[in-house]
mmCIF file of the N, C-alpha and C atoms, coordinates in Angstrom:
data_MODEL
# 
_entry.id   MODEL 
# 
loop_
_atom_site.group_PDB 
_atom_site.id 
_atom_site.type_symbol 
_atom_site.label_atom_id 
_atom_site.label_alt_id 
_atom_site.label_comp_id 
_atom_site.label_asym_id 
_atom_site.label_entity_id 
_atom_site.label_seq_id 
_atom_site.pdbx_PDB_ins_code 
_atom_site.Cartn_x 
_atom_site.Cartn_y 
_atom_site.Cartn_z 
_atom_site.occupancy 
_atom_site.B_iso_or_equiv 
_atom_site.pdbx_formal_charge 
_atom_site.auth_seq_id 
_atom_site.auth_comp_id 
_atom_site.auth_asym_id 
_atom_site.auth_atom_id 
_atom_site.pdbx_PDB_model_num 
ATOM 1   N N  . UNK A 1 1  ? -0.075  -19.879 -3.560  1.00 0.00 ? 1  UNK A N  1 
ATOM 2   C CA . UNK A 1 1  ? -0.272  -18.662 -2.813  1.00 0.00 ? 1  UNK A CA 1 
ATOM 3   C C  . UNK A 1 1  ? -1.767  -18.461 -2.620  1.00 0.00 ? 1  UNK A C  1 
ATOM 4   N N  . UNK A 1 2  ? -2.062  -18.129 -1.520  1.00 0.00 ? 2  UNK A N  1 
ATOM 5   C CA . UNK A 1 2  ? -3.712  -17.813 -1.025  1.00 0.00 ? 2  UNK A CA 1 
ATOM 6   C C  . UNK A 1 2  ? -3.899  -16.148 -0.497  1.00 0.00 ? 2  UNK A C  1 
ATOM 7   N N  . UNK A 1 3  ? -4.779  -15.724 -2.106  1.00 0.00 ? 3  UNK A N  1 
ATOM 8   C CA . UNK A 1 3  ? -4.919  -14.913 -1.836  1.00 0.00 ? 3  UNK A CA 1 
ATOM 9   C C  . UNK A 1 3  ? -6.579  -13.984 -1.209  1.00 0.00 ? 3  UNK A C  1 
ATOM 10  N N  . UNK A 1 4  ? -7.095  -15.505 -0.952  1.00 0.00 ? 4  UNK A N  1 
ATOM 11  C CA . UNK A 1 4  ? -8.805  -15.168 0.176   1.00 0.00 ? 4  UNK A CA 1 
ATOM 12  C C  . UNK A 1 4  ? -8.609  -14.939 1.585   1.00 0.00 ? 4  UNK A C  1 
ATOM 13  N N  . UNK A 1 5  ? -8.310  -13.759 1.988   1.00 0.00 ? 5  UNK A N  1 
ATOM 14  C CA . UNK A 1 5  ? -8.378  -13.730 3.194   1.00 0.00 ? 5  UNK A CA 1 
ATOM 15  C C  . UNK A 1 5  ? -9.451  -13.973 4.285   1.00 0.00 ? 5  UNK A C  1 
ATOM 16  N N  . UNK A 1 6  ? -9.720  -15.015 4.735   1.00 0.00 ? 6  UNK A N  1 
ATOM 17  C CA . UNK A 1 6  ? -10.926 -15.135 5.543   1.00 0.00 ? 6  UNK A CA 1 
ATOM 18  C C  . UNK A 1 6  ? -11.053 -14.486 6.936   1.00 0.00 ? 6  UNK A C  1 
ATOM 19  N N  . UNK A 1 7  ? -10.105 -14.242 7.420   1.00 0.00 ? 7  UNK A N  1 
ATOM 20  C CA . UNK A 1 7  ? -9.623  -13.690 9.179   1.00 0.00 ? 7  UNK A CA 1 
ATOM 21  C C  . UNK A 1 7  ? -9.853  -12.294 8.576   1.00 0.00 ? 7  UNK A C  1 
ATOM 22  N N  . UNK A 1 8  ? -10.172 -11.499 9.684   1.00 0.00 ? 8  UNK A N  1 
ATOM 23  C CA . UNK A 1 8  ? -10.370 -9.982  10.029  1.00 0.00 ? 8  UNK A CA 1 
ATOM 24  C C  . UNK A 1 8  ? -9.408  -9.442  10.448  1.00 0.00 ? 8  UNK A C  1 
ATOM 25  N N  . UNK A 1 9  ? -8.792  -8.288  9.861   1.00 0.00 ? 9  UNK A N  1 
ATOM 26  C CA . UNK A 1 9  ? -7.516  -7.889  10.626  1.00 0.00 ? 9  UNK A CA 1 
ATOM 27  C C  . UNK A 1 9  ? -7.853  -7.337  11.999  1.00 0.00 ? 9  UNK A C  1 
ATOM 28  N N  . UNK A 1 10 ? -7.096  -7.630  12.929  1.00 0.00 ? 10 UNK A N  1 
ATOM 29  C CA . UNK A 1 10 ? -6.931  -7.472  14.416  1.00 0.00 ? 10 UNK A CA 1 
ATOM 30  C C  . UNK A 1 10 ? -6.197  -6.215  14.461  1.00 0.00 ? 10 UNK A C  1 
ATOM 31  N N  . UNK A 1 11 ? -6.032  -5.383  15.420  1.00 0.00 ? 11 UNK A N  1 
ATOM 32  C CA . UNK A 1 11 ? -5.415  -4.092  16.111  1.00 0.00 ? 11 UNK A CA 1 
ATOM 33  C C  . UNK A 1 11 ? -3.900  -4.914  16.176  1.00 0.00 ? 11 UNK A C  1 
ATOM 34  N N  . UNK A 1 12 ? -3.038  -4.080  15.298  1.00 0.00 ? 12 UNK A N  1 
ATOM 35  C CA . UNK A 1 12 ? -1.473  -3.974  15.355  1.00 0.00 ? 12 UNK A CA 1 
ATOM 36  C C  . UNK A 1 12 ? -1.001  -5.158  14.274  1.00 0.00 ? 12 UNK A C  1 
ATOM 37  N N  . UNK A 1 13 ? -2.171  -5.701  13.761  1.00 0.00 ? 13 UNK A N  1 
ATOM 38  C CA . UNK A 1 13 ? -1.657  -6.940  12.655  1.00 0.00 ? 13 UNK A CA 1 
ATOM 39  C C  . UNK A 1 13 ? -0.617  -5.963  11.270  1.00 0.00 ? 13 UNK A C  1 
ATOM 40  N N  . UNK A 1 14 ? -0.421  -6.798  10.401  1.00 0.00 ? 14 UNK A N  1 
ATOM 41  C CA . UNK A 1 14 ? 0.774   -6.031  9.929   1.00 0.00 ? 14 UNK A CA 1 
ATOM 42  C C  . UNK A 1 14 ? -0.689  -6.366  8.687   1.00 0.00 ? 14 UNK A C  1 
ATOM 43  N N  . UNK A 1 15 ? -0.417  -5.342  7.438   1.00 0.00 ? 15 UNK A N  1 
ATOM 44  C CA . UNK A 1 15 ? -1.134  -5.582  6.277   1.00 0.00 ? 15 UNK A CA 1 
ATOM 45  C C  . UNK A 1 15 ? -0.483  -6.791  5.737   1.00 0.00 ? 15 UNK A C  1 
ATOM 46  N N  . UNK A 1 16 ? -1.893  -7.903  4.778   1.00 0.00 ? 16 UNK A N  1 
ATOM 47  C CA . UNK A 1 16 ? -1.279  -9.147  4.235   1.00 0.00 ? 16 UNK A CA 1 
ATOM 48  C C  . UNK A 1 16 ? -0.857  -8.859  2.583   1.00 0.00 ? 16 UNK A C  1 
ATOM 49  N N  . UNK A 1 17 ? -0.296  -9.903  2.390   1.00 0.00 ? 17 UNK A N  1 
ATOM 50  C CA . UNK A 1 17 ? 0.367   -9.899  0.758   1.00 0.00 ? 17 UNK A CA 1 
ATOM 51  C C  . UNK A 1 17 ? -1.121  -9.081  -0.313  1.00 0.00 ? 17 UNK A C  1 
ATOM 52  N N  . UNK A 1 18 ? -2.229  -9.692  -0.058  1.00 0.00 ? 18 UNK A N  1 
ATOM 53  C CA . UNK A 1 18 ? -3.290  -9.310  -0.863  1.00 0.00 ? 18 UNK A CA 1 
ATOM 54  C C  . UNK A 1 18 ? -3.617  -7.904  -0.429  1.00 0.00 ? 18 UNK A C  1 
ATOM 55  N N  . UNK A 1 19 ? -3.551  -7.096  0.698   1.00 0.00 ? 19 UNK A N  1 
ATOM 56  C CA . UNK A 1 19 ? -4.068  -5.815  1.224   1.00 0.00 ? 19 UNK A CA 1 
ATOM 57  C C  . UNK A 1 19 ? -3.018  -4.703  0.124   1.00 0.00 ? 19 UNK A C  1 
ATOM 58  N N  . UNK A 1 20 ? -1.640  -5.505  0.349   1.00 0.00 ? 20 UNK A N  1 
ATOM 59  C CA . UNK A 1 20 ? -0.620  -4.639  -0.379  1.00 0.00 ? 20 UNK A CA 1 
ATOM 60  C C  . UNK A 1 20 ? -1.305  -4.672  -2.022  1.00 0.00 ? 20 UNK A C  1 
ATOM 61  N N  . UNK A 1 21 ? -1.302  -5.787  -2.570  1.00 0.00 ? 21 UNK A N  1 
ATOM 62  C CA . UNK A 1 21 ? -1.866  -5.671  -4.064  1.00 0.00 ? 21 UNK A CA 1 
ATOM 63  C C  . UNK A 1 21 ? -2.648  -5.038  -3.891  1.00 0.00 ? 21 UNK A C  1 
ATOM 64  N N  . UNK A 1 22 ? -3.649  -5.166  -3.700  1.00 0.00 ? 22 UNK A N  1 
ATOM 65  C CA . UNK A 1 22 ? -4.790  -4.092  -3.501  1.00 0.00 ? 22 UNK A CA 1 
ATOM 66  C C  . UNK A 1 22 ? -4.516  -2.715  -3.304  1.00 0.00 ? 22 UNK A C  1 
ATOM 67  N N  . UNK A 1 23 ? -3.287  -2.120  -2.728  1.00 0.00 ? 23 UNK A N  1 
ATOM 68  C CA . UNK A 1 23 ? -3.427  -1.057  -2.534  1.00 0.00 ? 23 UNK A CA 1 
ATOM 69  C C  . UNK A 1 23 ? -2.785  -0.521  -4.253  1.00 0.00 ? 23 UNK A C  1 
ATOM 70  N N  . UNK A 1 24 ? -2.081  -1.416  -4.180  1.00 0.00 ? 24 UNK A N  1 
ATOM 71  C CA . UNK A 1 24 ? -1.239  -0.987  -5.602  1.00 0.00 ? 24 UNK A CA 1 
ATOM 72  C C  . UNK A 1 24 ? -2.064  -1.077  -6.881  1.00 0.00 ? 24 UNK A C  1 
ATOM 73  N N  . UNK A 1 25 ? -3.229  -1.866  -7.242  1.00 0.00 ? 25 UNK A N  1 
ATOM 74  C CA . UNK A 1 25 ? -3.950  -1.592  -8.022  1.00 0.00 ? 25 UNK A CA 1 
ATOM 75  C C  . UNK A 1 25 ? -4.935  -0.292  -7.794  1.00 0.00 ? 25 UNK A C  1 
ATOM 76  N N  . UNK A 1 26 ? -5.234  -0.278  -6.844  1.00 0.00 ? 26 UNK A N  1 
ATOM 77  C CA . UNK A 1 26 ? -6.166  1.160   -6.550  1.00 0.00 ? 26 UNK A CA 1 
ATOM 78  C C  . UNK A 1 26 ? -5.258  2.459   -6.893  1.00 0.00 ? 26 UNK A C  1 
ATOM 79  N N  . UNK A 1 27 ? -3.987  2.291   -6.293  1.00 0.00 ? 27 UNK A N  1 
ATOM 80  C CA . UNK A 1 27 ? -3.555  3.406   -6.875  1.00 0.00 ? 27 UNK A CA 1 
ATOM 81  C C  . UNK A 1 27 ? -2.873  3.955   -8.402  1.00 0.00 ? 27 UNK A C  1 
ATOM 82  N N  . UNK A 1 28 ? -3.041  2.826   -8.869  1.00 0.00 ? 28 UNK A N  1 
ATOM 83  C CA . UNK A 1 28 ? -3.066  2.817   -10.465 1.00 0.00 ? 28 UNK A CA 1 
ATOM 84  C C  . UNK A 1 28 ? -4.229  3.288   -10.999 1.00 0.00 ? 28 UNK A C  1 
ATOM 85  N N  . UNK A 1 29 ? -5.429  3.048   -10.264 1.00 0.00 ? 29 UNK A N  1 
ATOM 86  C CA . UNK A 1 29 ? -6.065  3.134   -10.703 1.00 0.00 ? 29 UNK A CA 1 
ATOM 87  C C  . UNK A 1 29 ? -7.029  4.634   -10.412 1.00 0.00 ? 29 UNK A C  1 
ATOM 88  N N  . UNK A 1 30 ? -5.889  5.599   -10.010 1.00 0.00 ? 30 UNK A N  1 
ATOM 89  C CA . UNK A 1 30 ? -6.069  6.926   -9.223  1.00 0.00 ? 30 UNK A CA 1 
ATOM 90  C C  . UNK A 1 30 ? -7.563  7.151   -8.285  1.00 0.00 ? 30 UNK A C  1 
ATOM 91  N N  . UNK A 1 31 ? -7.233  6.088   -7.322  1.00 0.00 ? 31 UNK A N  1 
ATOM 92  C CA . UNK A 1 31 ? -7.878  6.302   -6.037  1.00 0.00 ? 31 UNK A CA 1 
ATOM 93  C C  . UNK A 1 31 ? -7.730  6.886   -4.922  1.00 0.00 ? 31 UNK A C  1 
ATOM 94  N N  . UNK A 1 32 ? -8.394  7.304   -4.448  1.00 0.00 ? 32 UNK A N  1 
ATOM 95  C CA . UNK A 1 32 ? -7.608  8.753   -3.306  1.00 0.00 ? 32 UNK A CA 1 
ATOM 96  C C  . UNK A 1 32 ? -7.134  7.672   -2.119  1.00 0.00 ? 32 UNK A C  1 
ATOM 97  N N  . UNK A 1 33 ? -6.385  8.235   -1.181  1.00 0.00 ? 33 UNK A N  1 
ATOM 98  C CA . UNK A 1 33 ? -5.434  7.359   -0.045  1.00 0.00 ? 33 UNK A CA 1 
ATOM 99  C C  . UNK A 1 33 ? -6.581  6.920   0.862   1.00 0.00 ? 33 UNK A C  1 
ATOM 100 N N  . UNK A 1 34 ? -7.765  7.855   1.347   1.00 0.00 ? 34 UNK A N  1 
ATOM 101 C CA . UNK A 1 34 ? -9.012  8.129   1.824   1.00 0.00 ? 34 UNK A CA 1 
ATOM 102 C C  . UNK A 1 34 ? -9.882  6.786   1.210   1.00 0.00 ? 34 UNK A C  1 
ATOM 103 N N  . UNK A 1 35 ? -9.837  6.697   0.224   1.00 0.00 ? 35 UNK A N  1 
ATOM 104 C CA . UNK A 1 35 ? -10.393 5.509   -0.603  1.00 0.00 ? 35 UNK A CA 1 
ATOM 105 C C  . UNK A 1 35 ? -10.483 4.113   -0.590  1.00 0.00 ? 35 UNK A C  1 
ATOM 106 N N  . UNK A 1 36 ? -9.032  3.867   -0.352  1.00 0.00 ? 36 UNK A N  1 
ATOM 107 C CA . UNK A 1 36 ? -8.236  2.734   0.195   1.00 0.00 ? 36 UNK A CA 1 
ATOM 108 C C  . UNK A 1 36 ? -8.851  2.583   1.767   1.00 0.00 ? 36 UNK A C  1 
ATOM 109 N N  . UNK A 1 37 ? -7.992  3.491   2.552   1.00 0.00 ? 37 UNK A N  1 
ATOM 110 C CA . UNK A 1 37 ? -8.383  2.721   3.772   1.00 0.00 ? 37 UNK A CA 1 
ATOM 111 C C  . UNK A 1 37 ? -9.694  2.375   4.239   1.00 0.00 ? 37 UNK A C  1 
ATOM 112 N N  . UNK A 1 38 ? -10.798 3.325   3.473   1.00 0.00 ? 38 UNK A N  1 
ATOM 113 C CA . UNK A 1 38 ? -12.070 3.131   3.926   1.00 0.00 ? 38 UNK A CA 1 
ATOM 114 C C  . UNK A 1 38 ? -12.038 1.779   3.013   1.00 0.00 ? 38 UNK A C  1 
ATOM 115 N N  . UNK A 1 39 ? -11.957 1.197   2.071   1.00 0.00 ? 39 UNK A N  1 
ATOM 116 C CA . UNK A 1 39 ? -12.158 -0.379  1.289   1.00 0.00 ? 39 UNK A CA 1 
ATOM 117 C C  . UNK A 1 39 ? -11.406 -1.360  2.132   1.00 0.00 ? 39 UNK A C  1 
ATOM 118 N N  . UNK A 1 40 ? -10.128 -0.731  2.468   1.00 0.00 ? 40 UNK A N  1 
ATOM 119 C CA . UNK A 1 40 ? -9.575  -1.942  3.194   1.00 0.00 ? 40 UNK A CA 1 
ATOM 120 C C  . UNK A 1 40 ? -9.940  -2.157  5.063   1.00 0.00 ? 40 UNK A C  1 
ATOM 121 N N  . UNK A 1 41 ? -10.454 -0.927  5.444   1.00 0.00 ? 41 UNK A N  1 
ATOM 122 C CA . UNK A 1 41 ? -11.226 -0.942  6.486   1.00 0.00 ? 41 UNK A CA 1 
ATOM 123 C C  . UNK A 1 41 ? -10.070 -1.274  7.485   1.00 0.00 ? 41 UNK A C  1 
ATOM 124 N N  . UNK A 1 42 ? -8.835  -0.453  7.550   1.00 0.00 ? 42 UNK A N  1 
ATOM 125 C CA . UNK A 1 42 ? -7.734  -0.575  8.532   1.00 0.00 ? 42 UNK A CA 1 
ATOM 126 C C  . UNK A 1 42 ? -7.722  1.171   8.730   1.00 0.00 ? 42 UNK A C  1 
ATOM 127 N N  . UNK A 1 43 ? -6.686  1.052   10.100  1.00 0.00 ? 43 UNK A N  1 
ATOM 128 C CA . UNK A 1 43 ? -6.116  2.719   10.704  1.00 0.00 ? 43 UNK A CA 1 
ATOM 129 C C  . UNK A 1 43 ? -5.674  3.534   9.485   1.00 0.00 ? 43 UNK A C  1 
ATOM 130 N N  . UNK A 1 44 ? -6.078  4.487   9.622   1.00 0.00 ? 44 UNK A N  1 
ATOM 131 C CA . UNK A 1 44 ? -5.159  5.678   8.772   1.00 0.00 ? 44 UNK A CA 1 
ATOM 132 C C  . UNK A 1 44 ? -4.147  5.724   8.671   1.00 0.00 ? 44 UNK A C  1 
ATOM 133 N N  . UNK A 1 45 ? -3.684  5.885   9.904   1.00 0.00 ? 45 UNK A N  1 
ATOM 134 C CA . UNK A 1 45 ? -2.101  6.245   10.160  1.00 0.00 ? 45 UNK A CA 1 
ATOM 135 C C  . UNK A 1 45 ? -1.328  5.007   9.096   1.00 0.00 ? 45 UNK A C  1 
ATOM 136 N N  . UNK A 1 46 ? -1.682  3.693   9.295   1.00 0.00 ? 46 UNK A N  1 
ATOM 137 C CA . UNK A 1 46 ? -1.153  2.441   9.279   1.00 0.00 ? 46 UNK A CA 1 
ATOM 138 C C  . UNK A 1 46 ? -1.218  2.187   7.496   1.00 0.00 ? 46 UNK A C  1 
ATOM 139 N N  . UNK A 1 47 ? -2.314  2.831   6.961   1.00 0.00 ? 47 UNK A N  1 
ATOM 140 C CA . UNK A 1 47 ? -2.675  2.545   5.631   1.00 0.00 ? 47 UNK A CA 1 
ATOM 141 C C  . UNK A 1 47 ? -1.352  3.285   4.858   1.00 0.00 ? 47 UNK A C  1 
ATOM 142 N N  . UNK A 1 48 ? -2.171  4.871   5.233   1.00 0.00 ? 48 UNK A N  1 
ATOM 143 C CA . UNK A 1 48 ? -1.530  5.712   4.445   1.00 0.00 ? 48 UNK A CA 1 
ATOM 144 C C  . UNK A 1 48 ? 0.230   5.774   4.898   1.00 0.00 ? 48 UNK A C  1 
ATOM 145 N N  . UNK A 1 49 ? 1.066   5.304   5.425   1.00 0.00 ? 49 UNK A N  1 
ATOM 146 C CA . UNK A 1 49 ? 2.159   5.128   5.707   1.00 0.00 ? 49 UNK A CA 1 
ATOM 147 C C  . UNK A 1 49 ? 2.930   4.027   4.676   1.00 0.00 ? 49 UNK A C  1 
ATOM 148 N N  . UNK A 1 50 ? 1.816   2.959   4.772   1.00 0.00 ? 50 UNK A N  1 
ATOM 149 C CA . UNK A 1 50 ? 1.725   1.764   3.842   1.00 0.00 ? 50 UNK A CA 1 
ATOM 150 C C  . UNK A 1 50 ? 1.939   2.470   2.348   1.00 0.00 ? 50 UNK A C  1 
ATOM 151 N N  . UNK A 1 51 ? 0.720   3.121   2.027   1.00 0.00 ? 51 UNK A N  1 
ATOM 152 C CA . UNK A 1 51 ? 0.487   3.780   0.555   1.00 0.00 ? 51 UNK A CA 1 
ATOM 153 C C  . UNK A 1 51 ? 2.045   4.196   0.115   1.00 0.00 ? 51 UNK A C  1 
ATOM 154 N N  . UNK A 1 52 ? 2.294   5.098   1.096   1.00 0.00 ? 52 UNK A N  1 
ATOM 155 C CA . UNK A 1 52 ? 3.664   5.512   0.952   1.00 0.00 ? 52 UNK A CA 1 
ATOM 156 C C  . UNK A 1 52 ? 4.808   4.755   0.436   1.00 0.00 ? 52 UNK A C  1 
ATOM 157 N N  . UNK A 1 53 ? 4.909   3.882   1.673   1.00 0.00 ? 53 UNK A N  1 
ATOM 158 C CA . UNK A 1 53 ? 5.636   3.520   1.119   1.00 0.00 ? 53 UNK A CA 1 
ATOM 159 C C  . UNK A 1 53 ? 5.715   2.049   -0.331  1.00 0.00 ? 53 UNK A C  1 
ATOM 160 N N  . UNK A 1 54 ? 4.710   1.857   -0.429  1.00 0.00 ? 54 UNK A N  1 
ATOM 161 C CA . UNK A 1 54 ? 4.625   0.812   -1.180  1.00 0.00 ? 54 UNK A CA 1 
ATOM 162 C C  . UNK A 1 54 ? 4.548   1.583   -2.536  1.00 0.00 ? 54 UNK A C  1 
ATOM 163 N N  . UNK A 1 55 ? 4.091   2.807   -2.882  1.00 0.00 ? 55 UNK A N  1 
ATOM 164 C CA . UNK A 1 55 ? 4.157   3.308   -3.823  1.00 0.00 ? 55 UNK A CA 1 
ATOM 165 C C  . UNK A 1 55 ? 5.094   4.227   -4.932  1.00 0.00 ? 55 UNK A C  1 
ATOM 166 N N  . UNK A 1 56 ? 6.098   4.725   -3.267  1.00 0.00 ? 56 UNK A N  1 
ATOM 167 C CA . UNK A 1 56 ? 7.216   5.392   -3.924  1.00 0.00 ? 56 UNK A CA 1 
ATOM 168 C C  . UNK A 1 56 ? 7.980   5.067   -4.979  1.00 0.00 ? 56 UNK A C  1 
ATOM 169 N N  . UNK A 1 57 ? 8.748   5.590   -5.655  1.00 0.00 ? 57 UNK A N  1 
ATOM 170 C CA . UNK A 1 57 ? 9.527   5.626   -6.329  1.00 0.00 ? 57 UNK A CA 1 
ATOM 171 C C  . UNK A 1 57 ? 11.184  5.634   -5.988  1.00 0.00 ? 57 UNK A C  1 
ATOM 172 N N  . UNK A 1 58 ? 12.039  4.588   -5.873  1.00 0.00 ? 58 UNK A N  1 
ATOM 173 C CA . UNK A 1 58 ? 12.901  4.555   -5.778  1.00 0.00 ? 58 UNK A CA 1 
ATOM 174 C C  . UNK A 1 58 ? 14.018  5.536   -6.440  1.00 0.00 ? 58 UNK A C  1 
ATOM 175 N N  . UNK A 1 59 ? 14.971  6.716   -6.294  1.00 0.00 ? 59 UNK A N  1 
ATOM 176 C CA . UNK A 1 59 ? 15.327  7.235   -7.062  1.00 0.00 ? 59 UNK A CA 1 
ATOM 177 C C  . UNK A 1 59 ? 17.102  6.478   -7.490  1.00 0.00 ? 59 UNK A C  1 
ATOM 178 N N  . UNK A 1 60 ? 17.571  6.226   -8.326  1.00 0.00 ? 60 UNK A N  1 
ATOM 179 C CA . UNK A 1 60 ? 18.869  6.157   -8.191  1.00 0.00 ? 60 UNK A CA 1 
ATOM 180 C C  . UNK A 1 60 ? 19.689  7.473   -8.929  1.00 0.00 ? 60 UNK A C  1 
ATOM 181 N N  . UNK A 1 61 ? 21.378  7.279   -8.196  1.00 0.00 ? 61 UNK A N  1 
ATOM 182 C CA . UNK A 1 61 ? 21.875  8.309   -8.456  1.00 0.00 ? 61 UNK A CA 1 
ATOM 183 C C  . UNK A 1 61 ? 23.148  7.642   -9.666  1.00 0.00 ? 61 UNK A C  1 
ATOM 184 N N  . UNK A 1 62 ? 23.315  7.737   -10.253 1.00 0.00 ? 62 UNK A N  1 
ATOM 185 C CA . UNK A 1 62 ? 24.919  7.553   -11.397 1.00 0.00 ? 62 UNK A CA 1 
ATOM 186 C C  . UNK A 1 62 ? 25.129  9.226   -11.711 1.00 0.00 ? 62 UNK A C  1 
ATOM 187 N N  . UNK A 1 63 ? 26.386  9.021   -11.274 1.00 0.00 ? 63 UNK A N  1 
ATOM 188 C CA . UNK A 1 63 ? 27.449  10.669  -11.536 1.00 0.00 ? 63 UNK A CA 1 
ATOM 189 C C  . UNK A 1 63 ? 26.270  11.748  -11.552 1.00 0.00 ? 63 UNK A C  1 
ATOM 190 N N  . UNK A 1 64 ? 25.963  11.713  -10.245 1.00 0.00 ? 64 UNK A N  1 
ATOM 191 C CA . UNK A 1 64 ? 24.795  12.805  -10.014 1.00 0.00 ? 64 UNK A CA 1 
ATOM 192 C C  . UNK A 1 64 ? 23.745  13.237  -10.809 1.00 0.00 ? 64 UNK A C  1 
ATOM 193 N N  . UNK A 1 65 ? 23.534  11.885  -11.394 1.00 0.00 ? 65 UNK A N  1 
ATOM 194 C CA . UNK A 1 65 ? 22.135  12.293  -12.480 1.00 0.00 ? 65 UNK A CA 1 
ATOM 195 C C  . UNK A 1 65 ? 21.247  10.828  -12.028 1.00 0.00 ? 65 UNK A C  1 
ATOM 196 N N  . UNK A 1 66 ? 19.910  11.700  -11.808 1.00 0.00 ? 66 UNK A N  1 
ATOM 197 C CA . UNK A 1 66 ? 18.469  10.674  -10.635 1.00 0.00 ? 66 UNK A CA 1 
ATOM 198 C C  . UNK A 1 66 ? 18.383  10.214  -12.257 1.00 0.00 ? 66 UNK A C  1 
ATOM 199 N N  . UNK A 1 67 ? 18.023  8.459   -11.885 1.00 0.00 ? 67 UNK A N  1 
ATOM 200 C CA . UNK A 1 67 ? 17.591  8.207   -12.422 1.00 0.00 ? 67 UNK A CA 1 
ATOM 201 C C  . UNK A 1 67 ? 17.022  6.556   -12.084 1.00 0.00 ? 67 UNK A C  1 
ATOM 202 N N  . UNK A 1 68 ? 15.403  6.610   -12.590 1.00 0.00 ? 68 UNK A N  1 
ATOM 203 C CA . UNK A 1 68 ? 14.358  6.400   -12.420 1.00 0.00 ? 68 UNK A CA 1 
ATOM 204 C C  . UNK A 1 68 ? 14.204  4.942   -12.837 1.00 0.00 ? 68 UNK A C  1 
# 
């Protein structure tokens, strides 16, 4: 697996395997969403949608009790 990205992301590229790690260590590492996209140097919209969803929490349900 290659995780040096040498190419520049282009307008409408999708985030790569390493942009996602990256986001997920930063936010472990309680970095604001603001934080991220300015490091990873992509759209707002596109990041913080990303953040979202890469960060959520899946909830499950058994006999109506969430569990985590």
């Amino acid at each position: 697996m290659h995780f040096n990205d040498t190419t520049s992301p282009g307008k409408g590229q999708h985030l790569t395997l390493s942009e996602l790690i990256e986001i997920q260590l930063l936010k472990q590492l309680s970095k604001s969403d603001r934080a991220i996209v300015t490091k990873l140097g992509r759209s707002n919209s596109m990041t913080n949608d990303t953040i979202k969803r890469v960060t959520s929490v899946q909830k499950k349900f058994v006999n109506n009790e969430a569990i985590y």
